[in-house]
N, C-alpha and C positions, 0 to 999 in steps of 0.2 A: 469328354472333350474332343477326343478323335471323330467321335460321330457326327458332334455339330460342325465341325469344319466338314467333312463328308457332306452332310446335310446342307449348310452354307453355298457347298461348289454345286452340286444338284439342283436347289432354289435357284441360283445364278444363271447356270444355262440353260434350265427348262422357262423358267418365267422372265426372263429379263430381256427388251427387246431391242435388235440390234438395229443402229442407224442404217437408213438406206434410202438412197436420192432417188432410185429408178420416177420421176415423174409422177403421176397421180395414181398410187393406186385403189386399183376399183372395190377387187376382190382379192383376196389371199388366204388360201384354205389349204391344206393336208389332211387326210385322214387313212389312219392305220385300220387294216380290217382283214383278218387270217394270211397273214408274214404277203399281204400287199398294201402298198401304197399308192394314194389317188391326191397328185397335184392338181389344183385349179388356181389359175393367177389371170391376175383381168389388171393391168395398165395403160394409161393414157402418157406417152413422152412426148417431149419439144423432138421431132425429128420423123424427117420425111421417109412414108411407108417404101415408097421404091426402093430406097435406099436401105431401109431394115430386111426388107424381104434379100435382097442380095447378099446383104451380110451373112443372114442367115442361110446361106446355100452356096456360099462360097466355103465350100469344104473343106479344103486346102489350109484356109484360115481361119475356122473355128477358135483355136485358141488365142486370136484378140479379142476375144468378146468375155473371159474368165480367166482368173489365175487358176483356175481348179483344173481347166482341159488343156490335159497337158500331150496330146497329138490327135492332129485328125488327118485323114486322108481319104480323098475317093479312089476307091478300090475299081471301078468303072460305073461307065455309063448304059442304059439299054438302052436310052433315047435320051432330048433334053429335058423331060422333068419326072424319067426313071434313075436311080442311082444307086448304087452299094458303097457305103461308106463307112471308116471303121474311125471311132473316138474312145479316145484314152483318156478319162477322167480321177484326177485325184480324189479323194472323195476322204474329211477327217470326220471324225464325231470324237470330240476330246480328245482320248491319247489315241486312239485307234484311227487308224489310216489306209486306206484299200485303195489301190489302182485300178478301176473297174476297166474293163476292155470291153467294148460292145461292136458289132457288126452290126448294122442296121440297113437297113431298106428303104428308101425314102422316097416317096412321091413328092412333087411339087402337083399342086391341082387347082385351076381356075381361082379367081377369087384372090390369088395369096393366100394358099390353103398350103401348109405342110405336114405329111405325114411321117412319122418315124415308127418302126419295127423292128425289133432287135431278133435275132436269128440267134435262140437261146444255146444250138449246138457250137456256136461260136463266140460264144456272150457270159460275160458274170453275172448273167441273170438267168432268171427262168421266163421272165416275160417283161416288156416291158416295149409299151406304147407310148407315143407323143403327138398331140396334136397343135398347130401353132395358124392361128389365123390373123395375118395383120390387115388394117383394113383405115385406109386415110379418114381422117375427121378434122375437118379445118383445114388449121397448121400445124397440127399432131399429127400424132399415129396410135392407133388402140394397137393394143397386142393381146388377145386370148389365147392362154397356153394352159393345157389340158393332158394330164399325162399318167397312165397306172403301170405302177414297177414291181415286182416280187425280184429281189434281191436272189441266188443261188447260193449267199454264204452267209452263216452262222451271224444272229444280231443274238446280245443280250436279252433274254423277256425281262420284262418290266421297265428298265431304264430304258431299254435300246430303243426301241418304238419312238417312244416320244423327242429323243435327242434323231433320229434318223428324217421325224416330220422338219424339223426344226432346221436340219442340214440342207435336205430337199428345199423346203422351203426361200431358203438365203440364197441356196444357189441358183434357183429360177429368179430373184432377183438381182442377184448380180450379174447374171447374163443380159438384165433388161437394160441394167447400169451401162454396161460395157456398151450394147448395142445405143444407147442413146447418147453413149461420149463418145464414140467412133462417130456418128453422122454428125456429131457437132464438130468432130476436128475436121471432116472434109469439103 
């Protein structure tokens, strides 16, 4: 009896899928591949690209875009579209709950190109890349976000993988959520 409620909660968060308004999306993929992970997210939202691209690089205030990033700050500038920036992300999979702290490096580059780089000697990670392109269409905005993370701390094998795509996952959509209700409130 104890296994199938086990079993029950397991079927439940790995297969069951969670509502989520971010706009249209395109694409939505994670895959797990030796203790790294590779997000790829392709959305279309109601909300104007200037206005995402700021959002997004307004460092100060990273966490109106998620409940999950729980501090950001830019650390400094090298110029205006060089930056050192440090984000504090909660980060749960079930019961287990990790405050990642990452220092990151970030370009801004032509296009509405963003690059992230985590500085693993300062980072709960061992690597960990992001790339974010938004690019106007219409009266939308596409946004392609492209990211691989190796984690520094201890995931379950067998469970952990698939519940960590799954976290990843929601949370690159919540951030699109956030970003397309902030330009709707201003």
């Amino acid at each position: 009896m104890k296994f199938l409620k086990i079993a029950s909660v397991i079927y439940v968060l790995l297969f069951t899928n969670i509502t989520v308004n971010a706009g249209d999306i395109i694409e939505s993929k994670v895959e797990h591949k030796d203790k790294q992970y590779f997000v790829t997210l392709e959305v279309v939202i109601n909300a104007d690209s200037q206005q995402v691209f700021r959002l997004l690089t307004d460092y100060e205030n990273l966490t109106s875009l998620s409940d999950s990033i729980k501090e950001s700050r830019l650390i400094y500038s090298l110029s205006d579209n060089d930056h050192r920036v440090q984000v504090k992300t909660k980060a749960c999979v079930t019961f287990f709950c990790k405050t990642i702290n990452q220092i990151q490096d970030v370009e801004e580059l032509p296009g509405m190109v963003i690059i992230t780089t985590s500085l693993p000697e300062k980072s709960d990670v061992e690597y960990a890349h992001a790339r974010w392109k938004i690019s106007a269409e219409d009266d939308f905005t596409r946004i392609s976000y492209n990211s691989d993370l190796k984690p520094s701390f201890w995931i379950p094998p067998v469970i952990g993988p698939p519940l960590i795509e799954r976290t990843l996952r929601n949370e690159a959509l919540a951030v699109i959520n956030g970003l397309e209700s902030l330009v709707q409130q201003r």
